[in-house]
C-alpha positions in Angstrom: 103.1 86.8 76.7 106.3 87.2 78.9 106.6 90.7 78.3 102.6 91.2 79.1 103.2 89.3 82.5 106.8 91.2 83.1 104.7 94.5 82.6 101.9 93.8 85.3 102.2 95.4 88.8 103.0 92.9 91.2 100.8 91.2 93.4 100.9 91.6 97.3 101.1 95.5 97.3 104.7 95.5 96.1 106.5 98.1 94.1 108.1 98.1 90.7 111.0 99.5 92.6 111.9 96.0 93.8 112.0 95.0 89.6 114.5 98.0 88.9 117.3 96.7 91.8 118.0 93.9 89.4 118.6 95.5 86.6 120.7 98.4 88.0 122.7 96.0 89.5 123.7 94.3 86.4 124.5 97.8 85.0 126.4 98.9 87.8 128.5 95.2 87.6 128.7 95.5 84.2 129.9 98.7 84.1 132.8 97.3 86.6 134.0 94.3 85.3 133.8 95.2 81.3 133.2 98.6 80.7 135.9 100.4 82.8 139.3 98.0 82.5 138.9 98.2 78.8 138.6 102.5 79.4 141.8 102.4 81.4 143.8 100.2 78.9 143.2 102.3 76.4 144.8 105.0 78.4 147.8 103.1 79.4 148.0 102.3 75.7 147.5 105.6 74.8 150.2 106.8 77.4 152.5 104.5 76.5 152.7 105.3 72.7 153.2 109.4 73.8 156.0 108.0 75.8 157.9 106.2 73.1 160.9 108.3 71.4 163.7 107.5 69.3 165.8 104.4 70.0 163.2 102.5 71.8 162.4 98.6 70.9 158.6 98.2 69.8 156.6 95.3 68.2 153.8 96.0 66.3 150.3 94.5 66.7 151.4 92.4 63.7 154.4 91.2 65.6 157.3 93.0 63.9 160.2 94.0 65.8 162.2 97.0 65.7 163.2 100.4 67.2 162.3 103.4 66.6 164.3 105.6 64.4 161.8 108.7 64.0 158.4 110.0 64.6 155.8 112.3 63.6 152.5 113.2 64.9 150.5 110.0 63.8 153.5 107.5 62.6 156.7 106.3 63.6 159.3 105.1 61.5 160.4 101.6 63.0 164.1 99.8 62.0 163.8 96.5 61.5 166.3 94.0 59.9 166.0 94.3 56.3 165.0 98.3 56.1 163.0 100.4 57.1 159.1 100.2 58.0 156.6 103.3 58.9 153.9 102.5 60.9 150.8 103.9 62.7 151.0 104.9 66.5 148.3 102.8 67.2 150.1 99.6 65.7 152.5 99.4 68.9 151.3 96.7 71.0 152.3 97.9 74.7 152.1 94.3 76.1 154.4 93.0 73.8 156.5 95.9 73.7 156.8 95.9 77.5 157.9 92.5 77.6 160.7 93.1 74.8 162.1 96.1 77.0 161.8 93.9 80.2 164.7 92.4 81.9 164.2 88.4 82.0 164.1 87.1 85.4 167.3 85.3 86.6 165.5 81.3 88.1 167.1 81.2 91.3 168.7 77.9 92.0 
């Protein structure tokens, strides 16, 4: 019954034009606020683990820590205390891993 009504012309001599703003706009916003910031982290990800190289600290998605002894095209093989672990490119979590490589702050006094 909804759709039937949604579906009629509108009275008063209006267009549907005014019925598709709406819905664009949604698009357009949704596009905006989901769509693109996950597209760009995915690139800085993506950067990020074609960046890495031998030596660097990482943690994995499953919050392992280590550093990078050697790598290959899909897999890098990661140090960690006890031996040695080889794990997928895409199991480097770049906000962790940042924040491992990252100076702390010094709290000013």
């Amino acid at each position: 019954m909804i759709a039937t009504i949604l579906l009629q012309a509108p009275a008063g001599g209006s267009s549907q034009f005014g019925m598709l703003i709406p819905m664009v706009l949604i698009i357009v916003v949704f596009y905006f606020f989901m769509i693109r910031p996950q597209v760009k982290k995915q690139k800085d990800q993506k950067k990020y683990v074609e960046e890495l190289k031998k030596g660097d600290k990482v943690v994995t998605t499953a919050g392992i820590h280590g550093r990078i002894i050697d790598s290959n095209d899909t897999t890098f093989l990661v140090e960690v205390d006890n031996g040695k672990i080889r794990f997928d490119k895409s199991a480097i979590s770049l906000d962790a891993s940042k924040a491992l490589n990252t100076p702390p702050v010094a709290a000013k006094s």
